[in-house]
C-alpha positions as semicolon CSV with decimal commas, in nm:
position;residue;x (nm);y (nm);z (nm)
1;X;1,077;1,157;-1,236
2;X;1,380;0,948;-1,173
3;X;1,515;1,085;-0,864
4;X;1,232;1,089;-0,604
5;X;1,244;1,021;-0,282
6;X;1,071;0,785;-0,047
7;X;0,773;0,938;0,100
8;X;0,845;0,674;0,402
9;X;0,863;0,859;0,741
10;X;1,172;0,769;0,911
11;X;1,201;0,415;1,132
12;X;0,792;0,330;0,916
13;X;0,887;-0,091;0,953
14;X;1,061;-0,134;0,622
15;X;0,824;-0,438;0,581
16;X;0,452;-0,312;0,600
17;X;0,294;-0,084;0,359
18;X;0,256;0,276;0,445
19;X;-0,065;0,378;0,585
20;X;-0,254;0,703;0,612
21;X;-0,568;0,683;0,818
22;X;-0,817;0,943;0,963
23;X;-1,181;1,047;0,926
24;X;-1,339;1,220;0,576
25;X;-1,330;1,510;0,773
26;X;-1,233;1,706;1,051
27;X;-1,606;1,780;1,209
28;X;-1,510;1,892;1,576
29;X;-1,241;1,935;1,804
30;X;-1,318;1,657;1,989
31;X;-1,355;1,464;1,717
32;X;-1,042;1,428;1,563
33;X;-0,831;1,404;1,865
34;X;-1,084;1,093;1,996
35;X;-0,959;0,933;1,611
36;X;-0,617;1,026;1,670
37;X;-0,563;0,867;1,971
38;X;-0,792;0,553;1,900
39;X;-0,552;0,527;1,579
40;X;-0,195;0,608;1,777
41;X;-0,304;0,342;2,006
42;X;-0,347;0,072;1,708
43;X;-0,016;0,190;1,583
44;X;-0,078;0,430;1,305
45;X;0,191;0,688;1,258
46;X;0,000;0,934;0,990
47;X;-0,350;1,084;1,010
48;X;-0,580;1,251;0,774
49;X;-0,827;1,435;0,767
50;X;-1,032;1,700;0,551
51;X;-1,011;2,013;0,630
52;X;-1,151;2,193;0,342
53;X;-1,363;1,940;0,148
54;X;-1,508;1,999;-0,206
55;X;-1,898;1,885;-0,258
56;X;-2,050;1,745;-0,549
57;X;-2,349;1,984;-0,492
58;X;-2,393;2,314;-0,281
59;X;-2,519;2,280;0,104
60;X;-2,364;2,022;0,222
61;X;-2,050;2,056;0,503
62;X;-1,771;2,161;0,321
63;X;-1,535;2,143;0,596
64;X;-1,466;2,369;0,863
65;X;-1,193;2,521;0,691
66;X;-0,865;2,669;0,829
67;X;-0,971;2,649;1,213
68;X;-0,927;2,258;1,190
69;X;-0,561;2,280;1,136
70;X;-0,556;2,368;1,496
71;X;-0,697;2,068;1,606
72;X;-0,433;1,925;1,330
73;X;-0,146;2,072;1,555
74;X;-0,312;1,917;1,841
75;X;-0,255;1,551;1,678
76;X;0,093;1,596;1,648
77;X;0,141;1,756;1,973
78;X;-0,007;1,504;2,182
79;X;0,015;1,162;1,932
80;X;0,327;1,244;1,787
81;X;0,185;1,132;1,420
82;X;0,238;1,300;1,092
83;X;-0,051;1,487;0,955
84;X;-0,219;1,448;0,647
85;X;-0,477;1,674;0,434
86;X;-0,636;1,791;0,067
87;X;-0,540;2,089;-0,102
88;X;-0,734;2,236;-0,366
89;X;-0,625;2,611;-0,388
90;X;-0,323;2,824;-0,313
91;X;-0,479;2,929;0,005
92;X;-0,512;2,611;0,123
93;X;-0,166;2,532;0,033
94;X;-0,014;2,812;0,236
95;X;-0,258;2,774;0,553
96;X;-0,171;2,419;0,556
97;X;0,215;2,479;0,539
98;X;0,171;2,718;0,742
99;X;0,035;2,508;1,026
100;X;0,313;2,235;0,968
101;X;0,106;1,991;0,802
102;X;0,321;1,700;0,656
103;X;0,096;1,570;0,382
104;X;-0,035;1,752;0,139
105;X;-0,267;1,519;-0,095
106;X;-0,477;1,680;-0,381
107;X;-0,833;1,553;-0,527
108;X;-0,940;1,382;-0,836
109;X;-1,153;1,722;-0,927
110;X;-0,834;1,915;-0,859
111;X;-0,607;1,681;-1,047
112;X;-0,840;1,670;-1,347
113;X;-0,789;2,075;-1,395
114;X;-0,415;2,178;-1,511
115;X;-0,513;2,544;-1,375
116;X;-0,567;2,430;-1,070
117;X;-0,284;2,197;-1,077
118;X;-0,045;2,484;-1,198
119;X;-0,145;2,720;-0,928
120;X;-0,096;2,450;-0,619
121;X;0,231;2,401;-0,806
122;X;0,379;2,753;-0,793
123;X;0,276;2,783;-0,447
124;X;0,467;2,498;-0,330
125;X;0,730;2,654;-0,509
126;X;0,717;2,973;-0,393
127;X;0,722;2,883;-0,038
128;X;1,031;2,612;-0,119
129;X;0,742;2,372;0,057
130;X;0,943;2,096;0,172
131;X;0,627;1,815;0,217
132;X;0,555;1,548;0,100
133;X;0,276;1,557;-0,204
134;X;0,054;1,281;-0,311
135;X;-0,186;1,349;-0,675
136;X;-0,548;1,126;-0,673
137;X;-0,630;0,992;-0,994
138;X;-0,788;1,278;-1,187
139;X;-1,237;1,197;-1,206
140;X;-1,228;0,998;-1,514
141;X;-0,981;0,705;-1,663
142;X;-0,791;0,970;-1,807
143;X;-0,322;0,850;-1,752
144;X;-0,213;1,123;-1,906
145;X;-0,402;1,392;-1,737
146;X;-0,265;1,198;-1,368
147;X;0,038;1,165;-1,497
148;X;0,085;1,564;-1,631
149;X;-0,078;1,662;-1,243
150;X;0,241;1,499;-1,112
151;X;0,472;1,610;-1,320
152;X;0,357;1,929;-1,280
153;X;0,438;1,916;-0,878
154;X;0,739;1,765;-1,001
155;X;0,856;2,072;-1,145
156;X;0,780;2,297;-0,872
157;X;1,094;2,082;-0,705
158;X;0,847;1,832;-0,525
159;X;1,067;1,527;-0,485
160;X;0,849;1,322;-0,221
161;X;0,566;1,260;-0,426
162;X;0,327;0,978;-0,459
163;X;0,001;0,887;-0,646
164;X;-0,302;0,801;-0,486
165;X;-0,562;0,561;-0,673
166;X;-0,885;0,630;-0,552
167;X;-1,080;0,479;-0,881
168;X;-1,295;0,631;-1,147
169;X;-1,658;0,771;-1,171
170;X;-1,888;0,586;-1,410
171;X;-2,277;0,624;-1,502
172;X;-2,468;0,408;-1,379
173;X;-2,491;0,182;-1,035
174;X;-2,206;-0,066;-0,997
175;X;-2,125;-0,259;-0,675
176;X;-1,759;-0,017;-0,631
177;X;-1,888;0,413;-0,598
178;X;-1,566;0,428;-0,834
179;X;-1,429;0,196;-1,053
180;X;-1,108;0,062;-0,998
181;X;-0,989;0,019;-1,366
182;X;-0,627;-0,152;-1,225
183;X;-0,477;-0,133;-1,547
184;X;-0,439;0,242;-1,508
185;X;-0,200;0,229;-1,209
186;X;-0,042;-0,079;-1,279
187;X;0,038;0,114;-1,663
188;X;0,171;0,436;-1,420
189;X;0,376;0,163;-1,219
190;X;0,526;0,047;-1,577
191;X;0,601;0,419;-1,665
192;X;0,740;0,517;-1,327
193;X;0,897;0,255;-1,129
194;X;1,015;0,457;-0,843
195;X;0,680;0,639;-0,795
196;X;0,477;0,510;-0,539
197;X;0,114;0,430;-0,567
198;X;-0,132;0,429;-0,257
199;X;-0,473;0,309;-0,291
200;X;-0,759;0,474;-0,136
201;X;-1,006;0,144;-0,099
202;X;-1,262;0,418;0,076
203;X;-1,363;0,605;-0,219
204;X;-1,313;0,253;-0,427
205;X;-1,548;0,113;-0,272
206;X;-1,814;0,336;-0,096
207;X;-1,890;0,065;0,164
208;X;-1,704;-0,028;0,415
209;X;-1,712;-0,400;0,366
210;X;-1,551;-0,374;0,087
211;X;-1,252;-0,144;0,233
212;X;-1,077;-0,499;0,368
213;X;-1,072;-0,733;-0,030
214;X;-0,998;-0,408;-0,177
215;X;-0,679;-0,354;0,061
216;X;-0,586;-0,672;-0,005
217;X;-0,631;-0,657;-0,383
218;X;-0,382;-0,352;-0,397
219;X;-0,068;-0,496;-0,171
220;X;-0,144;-0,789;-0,423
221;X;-0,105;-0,617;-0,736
222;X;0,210;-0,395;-0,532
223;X;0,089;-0,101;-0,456
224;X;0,258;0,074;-0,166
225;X;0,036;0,182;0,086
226;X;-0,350;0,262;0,175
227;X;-0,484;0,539;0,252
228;X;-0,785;0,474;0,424
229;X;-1,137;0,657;0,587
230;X;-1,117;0,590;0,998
231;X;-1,382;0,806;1,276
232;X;-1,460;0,704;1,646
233;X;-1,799;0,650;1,514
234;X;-1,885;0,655;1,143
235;X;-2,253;0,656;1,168
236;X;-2,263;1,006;1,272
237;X;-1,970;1,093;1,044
238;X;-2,035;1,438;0,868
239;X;-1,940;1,265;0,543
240;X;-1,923;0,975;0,332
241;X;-2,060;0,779;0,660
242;X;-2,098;0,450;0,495
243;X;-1,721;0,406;0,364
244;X;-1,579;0,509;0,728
245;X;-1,501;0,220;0,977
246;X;-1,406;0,275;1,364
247;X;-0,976;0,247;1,454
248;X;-1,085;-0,116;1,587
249;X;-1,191;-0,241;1,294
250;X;-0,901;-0,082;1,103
251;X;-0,667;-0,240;1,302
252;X;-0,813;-0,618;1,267
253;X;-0,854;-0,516;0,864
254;X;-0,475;-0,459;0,894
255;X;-0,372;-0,731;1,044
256;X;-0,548;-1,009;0,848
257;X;-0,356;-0,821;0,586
258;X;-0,086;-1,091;0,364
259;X;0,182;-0,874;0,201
260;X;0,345;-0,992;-0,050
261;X;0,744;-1,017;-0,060
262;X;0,863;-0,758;-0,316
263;X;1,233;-0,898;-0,279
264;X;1,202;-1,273;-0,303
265;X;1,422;-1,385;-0,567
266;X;1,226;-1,528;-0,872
267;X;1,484;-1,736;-1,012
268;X;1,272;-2,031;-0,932
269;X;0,977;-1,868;-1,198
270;X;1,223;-1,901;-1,471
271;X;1,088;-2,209;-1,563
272;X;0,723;-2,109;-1,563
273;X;0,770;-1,783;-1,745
274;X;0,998;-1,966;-1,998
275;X;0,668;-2,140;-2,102
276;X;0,442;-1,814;-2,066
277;X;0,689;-1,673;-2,387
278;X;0,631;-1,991;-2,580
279;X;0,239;-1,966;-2,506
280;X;0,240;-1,607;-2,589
281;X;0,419;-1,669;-2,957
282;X;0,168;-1,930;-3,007
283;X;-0,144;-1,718;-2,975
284;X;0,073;-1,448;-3,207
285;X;0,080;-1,692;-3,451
286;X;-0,270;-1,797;-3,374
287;X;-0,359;-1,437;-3,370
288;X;-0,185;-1,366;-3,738
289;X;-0,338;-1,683;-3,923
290;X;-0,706;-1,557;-3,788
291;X;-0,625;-1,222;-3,919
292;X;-0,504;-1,400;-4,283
293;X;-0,810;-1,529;-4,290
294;X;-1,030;-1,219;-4,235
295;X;-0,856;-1,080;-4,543
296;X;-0,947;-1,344;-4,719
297;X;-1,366;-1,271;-4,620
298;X;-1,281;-0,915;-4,643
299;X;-1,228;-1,005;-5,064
300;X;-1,467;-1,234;-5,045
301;X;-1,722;-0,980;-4,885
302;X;-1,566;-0,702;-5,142
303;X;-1,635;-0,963;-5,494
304;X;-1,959;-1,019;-5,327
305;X;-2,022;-0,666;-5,204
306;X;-2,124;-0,771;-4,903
307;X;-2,112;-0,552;-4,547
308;X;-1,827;-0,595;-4,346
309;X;-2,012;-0,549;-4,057
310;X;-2,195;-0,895;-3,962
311;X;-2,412;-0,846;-3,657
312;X;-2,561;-1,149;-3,625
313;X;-2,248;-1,306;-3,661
314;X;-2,070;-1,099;-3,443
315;X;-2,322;-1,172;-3,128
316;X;-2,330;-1,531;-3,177
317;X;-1,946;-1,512;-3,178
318;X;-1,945;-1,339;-2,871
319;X;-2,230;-1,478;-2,710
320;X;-2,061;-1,891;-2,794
321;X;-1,761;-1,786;-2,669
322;X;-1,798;-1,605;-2,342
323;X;-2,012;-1,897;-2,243
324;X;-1,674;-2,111;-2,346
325;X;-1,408;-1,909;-2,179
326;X;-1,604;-1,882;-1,814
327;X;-1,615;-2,310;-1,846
328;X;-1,242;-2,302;-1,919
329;X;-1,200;-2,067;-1,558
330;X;-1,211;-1,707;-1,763
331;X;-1,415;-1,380;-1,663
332;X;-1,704;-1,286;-1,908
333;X;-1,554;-0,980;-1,841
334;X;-1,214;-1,052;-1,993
335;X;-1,368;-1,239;-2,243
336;X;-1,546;-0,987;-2,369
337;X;-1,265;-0,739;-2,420
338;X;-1,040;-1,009;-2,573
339;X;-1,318;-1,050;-2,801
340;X;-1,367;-0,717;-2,912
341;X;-1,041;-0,655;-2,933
342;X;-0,986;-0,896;-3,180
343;X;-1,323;-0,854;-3,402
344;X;-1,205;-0,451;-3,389
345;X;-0,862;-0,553;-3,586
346;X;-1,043;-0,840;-3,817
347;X;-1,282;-0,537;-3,927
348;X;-0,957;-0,307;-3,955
349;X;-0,809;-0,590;-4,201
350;X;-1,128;-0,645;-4,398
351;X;-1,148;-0,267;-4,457
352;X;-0,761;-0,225;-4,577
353;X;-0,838;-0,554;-4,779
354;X;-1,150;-0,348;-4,966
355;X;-0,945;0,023;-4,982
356;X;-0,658;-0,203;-5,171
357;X;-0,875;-0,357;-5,406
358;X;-1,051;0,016;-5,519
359;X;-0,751;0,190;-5,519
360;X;-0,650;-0,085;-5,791
């Protein structure tokens, strides 16, 4: 995917991050032009909103369906923004290109099935859809299966394309409704360079007081733009009410905002990263004489025929040093997967260590 295009609508300021903003969904007429406006007033230049929306269980609204891409026309008519929604099937495809929508974006359910995928993709090409098409991560922390959704639009002859990272479902209750495991996009970033990333900090975080650290977290970490959940009044939204927040709020979210300066010259890091290499062949060499010396338990473990597997060792090990790391300024959570990480290879070596020493 080397020769994309910018997904940037033309004279978008060159120095702020692209952002999509609208309600979950389109509920009423009335509505989504009240949004629109309250948006095109705070300077917003694209709008979303769901028009068909897929439910987690039957009986709830699940949009109001083709109808609302009139009020959709209505936007652009009287606003003059672009126009944003999901698409899940090839009927929604064609309806929505059909009513000149500029933004097609498809769902992490829809992403996670190549079917699906395949069948949006063959639309788009059938019609020679000239629109710009942005893939959510697919439902679980799954690269390859977001990465083969986009490539798949790719070969339809989508050239604007874009990903969306709207984080990853998990058991359990957690402060985010979806984790944002940043690794995975910042990995896609590493892959694709010229693909850009959006992050949807709505359905990150489920609450919106969390839509404004989470924004700021992603222009941090580069991504390109937000796409985020805006009504005139999100208590009575239709839909994920309590990740919604009102154009006013939006706008002062935006402009507390710092982004970061993709172009600044970092000749003056040279320095710094000059002793980041030298730190990082330390802790290889650190890392190797550790692992020497788990072969040598690993034989000691094999004359003795002892278990590799130590728990008691293993959780005072990881219980001692956790508790150091978070004194010396680390995350228990980073800790902990350092830590793994590294008993997972000593284990590896103490097992080669034993499989040498039968097949002698």
């Amino acid at each position: 995917m080397e020769d994309l295009q910018s997904i940037i609508p033309e004279g978008y300021p060159a120095d702020r991050p692209l952002i999509i903003a609208g309600p979950c969904s389109a509920e009423t007429e009335e509505q989504v032009l009240c949004t629109a406006r309250e948006l095109a007033d705070n300077g917003i230049r694209i709008f979303r909103a769901g028009i068909w929306k897929p439910r987690t269980k039957p009986g709830g609204f699940e949009g109001v369906g083709a109808p609302g891409l009139e009020w959709m026309k209505e936007v652009k008519e009287t606003t003059g923004m672009l126009t944003a929604t999901e698409v899940a099937t090839k009927q929604h495809v064609e309806e929505a290109l059909a009513a000149g929508i500029d933004i097609l974006w498809i769902g992490a359910r829809t992403s996670a099935n190549p079917f699906a995928m395949q069948e949006i993709a063959d639309t788009l090409k059938e019609n020679n859809a000239d629109v710009t098409v942005l893939v959510k991560n697919p439902v679980n922390p799954d690269l390859e299966l977001w990465i083969g959704a986009m490539q798949r639009i790719y070969n339809a002859g989508i050239r604007k394309l874009g990903a969306i990272h709207r984080g990853f479902s998990t058991y359990g209750k957690h402060l985010y409704r979806n984790m944002p495991n940043w690794h995975i996009p910042i990995e896609l970033r590493l892959r694709f360079p010229n693909l850009p990333i959006i992050c949807d900090p709505s359905h990150i975080g489920g609450k919106r007081e969390l839509i404004a650290p989470l924004c700021q977290e992603a222009l941090d970490m580069g991504f390109n733009g937000l796409i985020i959940e805006s009504h005139c009044d999100p208590d009575k939204a239709w839909s994920d009410a309590s990740q919604q927040v009102t154009p006013e709020i939006l706008n002062f979210i935006l402009n507390t905002l710092v982004v970061r300066d993709s172009k600044q010259s970092t000749e003056n890091l040279t320095l710094l990263r000059q002793q980041i290499d030298k730190v990082d062949n330390d802790l290889l060499e650190i890392l190797s004489h550790r692992m020497r010396i788990s072969r040598e338990i690993g034989q000691y473990k094999k004359e003795h025929r002892m278990s590799v597997v130590q728990a008691n060792r293993y959780n005072d090990v990881m219980r001692t040093r956790v508790k150091l790391g978070e004194e010396m300024g680390m995350s228990a959570e980073f800790m902990k997967t350092i830590l793994l990480a590294i008993h997972d290879e000593s284990v590896r070596q103490q097992i080669e260590v034993l499989n040498d020493r039968i097949k002698k």
